[in-house]
VEXNUGU-6974 format. One record per atom (N, C-alpha, C, O): residue in one letter; x, y, z. Coordinates in steps of 0.1 Angstrom, whole numbers, plus 5000, padded with zeros to 4 digits. Layout:
<rs>
AXYZ...
</rs>
This chain:
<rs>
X488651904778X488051874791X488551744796X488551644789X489051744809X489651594813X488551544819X487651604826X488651384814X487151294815X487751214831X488751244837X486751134835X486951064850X488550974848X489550974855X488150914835X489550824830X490350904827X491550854828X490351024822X492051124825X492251104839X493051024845X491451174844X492051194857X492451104864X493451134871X491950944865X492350864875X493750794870X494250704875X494050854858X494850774847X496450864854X497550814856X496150994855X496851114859X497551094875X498551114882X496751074875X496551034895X497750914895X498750934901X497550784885X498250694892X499850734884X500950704889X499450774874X500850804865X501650904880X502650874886X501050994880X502051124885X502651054902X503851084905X501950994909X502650924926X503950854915X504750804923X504250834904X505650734904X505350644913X506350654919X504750574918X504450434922X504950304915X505050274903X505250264921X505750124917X504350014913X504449914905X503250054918X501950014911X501450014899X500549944895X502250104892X501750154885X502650074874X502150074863X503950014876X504149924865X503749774863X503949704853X503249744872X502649664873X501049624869X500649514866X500549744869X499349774859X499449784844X498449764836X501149824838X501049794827X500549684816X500049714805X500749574821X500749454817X499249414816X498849314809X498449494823X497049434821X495849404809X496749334802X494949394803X494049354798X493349534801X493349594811X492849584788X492649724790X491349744804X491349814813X490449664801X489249654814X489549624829X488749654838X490349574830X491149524847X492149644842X491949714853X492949724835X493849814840X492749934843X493250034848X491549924840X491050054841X490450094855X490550204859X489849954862X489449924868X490549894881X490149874893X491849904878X493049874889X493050044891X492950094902X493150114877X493550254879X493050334889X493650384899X491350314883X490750414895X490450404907X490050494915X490650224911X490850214923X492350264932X492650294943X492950254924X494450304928X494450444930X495250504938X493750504923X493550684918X492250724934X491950834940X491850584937X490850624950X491650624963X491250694973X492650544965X493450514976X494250674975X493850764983X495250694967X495950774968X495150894972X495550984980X493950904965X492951034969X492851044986X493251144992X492250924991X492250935007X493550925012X493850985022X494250875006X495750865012X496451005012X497251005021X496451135004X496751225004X496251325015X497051405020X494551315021X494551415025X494851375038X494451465046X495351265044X496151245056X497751315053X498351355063X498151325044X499351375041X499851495039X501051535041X498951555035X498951695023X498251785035X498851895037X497551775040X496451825050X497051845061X497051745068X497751975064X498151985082X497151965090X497151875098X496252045088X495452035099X494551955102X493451965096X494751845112X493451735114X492551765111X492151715101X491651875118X490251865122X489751835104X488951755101X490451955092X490251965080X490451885074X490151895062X490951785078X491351645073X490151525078X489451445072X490251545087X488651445095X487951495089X487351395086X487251615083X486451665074X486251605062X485151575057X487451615056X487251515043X487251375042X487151315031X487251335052X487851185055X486451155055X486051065048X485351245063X484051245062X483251225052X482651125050X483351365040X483151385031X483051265024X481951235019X484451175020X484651015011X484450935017X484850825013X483350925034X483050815038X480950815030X480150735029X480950965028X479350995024X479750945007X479050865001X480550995002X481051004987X480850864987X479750824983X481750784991X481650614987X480050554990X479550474982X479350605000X477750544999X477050644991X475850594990X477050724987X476250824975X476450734964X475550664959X478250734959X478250624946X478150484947X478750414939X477450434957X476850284958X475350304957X474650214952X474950394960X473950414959X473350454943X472150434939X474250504936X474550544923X474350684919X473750724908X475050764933X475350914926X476250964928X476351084933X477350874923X478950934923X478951084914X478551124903X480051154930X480151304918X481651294922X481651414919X482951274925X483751284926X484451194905X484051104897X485451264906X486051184890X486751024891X487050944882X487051034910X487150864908X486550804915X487150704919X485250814919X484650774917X483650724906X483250604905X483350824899X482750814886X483550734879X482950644873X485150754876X485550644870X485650474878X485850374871X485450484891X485450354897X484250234895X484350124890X482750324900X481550294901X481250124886X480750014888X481850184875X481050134867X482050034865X482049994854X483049964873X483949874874X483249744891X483349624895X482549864894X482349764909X481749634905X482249524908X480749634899X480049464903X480649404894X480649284897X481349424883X481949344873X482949284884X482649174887X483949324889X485049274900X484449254915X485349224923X483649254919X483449214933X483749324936X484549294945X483749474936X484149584950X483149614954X482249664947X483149584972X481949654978X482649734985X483849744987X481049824991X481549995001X482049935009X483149935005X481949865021X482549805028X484349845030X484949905039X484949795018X486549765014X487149885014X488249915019X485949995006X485950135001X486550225015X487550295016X485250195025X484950205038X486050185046X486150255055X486950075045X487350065054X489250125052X490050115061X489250175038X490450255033X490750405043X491550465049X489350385040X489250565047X489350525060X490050615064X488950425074X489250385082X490450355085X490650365097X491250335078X492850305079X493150415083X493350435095X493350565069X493450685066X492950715081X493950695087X492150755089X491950775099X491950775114X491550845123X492750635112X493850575120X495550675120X496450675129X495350725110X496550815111X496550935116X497451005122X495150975113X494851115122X494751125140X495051205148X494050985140X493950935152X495150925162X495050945174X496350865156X497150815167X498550815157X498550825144X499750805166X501050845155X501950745164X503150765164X501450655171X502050525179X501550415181X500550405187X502250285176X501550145179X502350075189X503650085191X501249995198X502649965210X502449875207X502949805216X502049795197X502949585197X502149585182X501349665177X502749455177X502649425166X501349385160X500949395149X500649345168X498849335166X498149485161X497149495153X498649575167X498049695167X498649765152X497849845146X499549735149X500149775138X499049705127X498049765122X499349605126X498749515118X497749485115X497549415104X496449545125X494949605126X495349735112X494849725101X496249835118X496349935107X496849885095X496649965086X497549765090X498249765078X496649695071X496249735060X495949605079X494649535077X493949635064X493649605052X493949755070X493049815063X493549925053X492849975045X494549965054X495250045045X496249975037X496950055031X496549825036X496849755027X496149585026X495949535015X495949535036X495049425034X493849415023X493649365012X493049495031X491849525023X492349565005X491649524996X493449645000X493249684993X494049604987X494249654976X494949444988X495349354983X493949274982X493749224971X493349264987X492249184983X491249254973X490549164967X490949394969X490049404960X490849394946X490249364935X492649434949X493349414938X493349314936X493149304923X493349184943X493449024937X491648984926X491548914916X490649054933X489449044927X489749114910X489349054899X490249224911X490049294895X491649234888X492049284878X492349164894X493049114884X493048984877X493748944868X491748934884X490748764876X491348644893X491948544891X491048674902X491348574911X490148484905X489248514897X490348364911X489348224906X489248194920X488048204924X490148164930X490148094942X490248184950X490948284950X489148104963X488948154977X490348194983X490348304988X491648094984X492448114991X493448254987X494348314993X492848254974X493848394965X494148554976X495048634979X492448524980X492048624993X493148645003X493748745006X493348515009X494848565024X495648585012X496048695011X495948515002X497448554995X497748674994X498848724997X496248764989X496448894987X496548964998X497149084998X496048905010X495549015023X497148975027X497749075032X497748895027X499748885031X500348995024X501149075028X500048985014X500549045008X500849205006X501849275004X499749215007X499449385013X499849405026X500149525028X500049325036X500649375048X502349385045X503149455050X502449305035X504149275037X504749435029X505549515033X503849435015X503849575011X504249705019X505149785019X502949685028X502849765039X504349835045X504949935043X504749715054X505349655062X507049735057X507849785064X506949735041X507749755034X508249935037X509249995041X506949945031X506750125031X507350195044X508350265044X506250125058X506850165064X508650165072X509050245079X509250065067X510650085068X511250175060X512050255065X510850185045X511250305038X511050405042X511950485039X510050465051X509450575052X509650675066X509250785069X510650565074X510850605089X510950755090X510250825097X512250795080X512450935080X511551035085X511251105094X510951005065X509851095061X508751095076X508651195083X507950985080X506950965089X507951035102X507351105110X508951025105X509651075115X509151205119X508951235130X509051345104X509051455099X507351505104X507051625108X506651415102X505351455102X504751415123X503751405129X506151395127X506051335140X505151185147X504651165158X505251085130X504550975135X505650855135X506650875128X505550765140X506250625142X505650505143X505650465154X505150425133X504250365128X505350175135X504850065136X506750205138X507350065143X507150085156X507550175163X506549965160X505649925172X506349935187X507249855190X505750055198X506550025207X507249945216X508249985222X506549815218X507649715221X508849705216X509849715222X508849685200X509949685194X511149755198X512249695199X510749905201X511649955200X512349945218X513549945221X511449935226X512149885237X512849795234X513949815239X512549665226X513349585227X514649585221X515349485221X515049685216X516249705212X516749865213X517449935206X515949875224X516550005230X516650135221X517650205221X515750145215X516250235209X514650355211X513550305208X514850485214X513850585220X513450665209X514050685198X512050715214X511250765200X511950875197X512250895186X512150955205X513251095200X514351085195X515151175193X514550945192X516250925188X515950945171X516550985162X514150875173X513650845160X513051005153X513151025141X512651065158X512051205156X513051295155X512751405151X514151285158X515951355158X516351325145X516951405138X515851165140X516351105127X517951065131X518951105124X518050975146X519650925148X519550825144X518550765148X520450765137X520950665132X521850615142X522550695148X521850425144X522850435155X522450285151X521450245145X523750205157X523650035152X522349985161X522049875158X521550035169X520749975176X519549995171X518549925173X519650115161X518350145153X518650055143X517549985141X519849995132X519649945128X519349765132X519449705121X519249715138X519449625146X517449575149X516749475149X517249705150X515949705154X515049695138X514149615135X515649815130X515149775116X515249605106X514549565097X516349565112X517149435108X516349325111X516549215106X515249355122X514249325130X512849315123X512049215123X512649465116X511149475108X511549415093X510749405084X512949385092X512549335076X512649195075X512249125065X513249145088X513048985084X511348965086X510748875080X510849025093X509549005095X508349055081X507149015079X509349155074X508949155061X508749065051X507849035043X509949025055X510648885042X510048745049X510248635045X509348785057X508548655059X507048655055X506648555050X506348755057X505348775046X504948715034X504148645029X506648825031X506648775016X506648655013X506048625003X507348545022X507548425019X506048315022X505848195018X505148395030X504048325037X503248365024X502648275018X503048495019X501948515008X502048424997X501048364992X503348414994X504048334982X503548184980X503148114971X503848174993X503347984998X501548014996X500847934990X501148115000X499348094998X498648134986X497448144985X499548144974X498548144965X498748014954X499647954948X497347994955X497247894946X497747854929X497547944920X498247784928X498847774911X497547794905X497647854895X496547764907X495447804898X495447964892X495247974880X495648084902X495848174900X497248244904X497548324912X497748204896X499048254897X499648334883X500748394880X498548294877X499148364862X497848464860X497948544850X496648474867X495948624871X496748714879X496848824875X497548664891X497748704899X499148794901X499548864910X499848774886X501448854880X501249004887X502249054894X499949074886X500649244886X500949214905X501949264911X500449154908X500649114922X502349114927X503149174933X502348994918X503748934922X504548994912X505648934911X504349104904X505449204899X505649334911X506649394913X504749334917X504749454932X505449344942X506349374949X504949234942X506249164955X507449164950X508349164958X507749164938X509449174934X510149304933X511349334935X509049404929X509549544931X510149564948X511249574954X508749564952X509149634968X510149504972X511149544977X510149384972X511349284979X512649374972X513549404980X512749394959X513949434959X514649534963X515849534966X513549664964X513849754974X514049734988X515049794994X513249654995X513749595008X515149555010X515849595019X515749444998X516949444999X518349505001X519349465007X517849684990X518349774992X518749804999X519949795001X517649855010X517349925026X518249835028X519349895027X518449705031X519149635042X520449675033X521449705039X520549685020X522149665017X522449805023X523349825030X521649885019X522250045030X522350055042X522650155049X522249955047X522349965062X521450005073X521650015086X520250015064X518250085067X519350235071X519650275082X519650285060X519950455059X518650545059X518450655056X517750445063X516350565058X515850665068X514650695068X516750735077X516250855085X516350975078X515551065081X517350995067X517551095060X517951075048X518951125043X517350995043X517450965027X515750845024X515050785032X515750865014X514650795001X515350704995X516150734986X515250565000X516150444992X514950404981X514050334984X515150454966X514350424957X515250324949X516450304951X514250254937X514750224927X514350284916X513150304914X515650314906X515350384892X513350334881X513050214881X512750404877X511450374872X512350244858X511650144855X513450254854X513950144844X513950034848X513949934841X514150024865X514349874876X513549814874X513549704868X512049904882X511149844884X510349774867X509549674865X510849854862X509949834846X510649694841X510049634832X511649654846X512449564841X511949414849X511449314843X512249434866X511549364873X510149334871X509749214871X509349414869X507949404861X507949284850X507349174850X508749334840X508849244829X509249114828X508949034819X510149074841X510548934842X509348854847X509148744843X508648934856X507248824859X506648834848X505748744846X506848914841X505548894829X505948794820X505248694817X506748824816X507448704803X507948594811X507448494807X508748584820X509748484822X509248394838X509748304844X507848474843X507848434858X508648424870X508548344880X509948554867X510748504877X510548634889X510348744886X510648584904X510548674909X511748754914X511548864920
</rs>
């Protein structure tokens, strides 16, 4: 019989996530506690993905907005929740954060266009802000300021994906880079939903990653040395996805019709230099 901890253990193993090597390194009670919060994201994160049909998707979106206040309440019946619950007050996770995951997720059902970078950034708020901040809590933050380091961080993540993901999101007919942007370098949403590649698209991407790589550089500057050796599985996911970012740009942002990954050996390796050696 698989227990709450198979399952959420299963959940983060099988996405191949780059999170997931970064949880290696943990202390077995913060990895367990990273798991099934990670095993809760990808849960709401799926059925925006996996789910054609909105309405059946706002449905469940429902369902885990009652599920998260049942198990605050203390009658989790879902397996990650049940594996989550008995990690919350030890780490600081309130419904709230929980709450506002599935609010992100729902933002996608809602709308498949941001016209300026504020509006974007409301969405990254909550479908990675929020969830860099309860990660910075269960990996031993000490300091208040650890909070933006993490909430940068998670946008820059964000920020990340979405350049990876142009294609793929192309496919599902959403465009998550902001329409000013793309006025500003001319380049039209059907060129993007066509999946054309053209120096103006890259030009425009060349655009979202310096603004990536500044993130990264703004998060980096905000965390405190106090917590900076809690804060590794962190800054083993800023060196994973930065190095992939680099990729993208060494490809030329090829990502209309291709998946610029790195090998699971990269990231395990990348992983390991912050762990042993602190390098990012």
């Amino acid at each position: 019989m698989t227990t709450p901890q198979d399952y959420v253990q299963q959940k983060a193993a099988a996405s191949g996530s780059s999170f997931y090597y970064a949880f290696l390194f943990l202390p077995r009670p913060r990895r367990a506690a990273i798991t099934a919060f990670y095993a809760f994201c990808r849960e709401v994160d799926d059925v925006v993905d996996e789910v054609s049909d909105a309405g059946v998707a706002a449905t469940k979106l429902a369902w885990w907005q009652s599920e998260i206040a049942r198990s605050f309440a203390g009658r989790p019946s879902h397996p990650v929740m049940v594996a989550l619950m008995p990690h919350a007050a030890a780490y600081g996770i309130e419904q709230q954060q929980l709450q506002a995951v599935v609010q992100g997720c729902q933002m996608d059902l809602e709308q498949t266009r941001y016209l300026d970078y504020p509006a974007l950034q409301r969405y990254c708020h909550l479908v990675a802000g929020v969830v860099g901040e309860v990660a910075a809590r269960i990996f031993g933050q000490t300091q208040p300021q650890t909070t933006e380091y993490a909430h940068t961080l998670g946008q820059a993540l964000q920020l990340t994906n979405i350049i990876r993901d142009v294609g793929e999101d192309a496919l599902r007919g959403r465009i998550y880079l902001p329409v000013d942007d793309l006025q500003r370098f001319d380049v039209k949403a059907h060129e993007i939903l066509k999946r054309t590649w053209s120096d103006r698209f890259a030009a425009l991407m060349r655009f979202q990653a310096e603004r990536a790589h500044g993130l990264y550089d703004q998060a980096l500057a905000l965390l405190p040395a106090a917590d900076r050796r809690s804060q590794k599985p962190g800054l083993m996911m800023a060196s994973i996805y930065r190095t992939l970012l680099r990729e993208i740009e060494h490809e030329q942002f090829k990502v209309l019709d291709q998946r610029v990954t790195l090998t699971p050996l990269r990231k395990l390796w990348l992983a390991w230099k912050v762990q042993a050696l602190g390098i990012l």
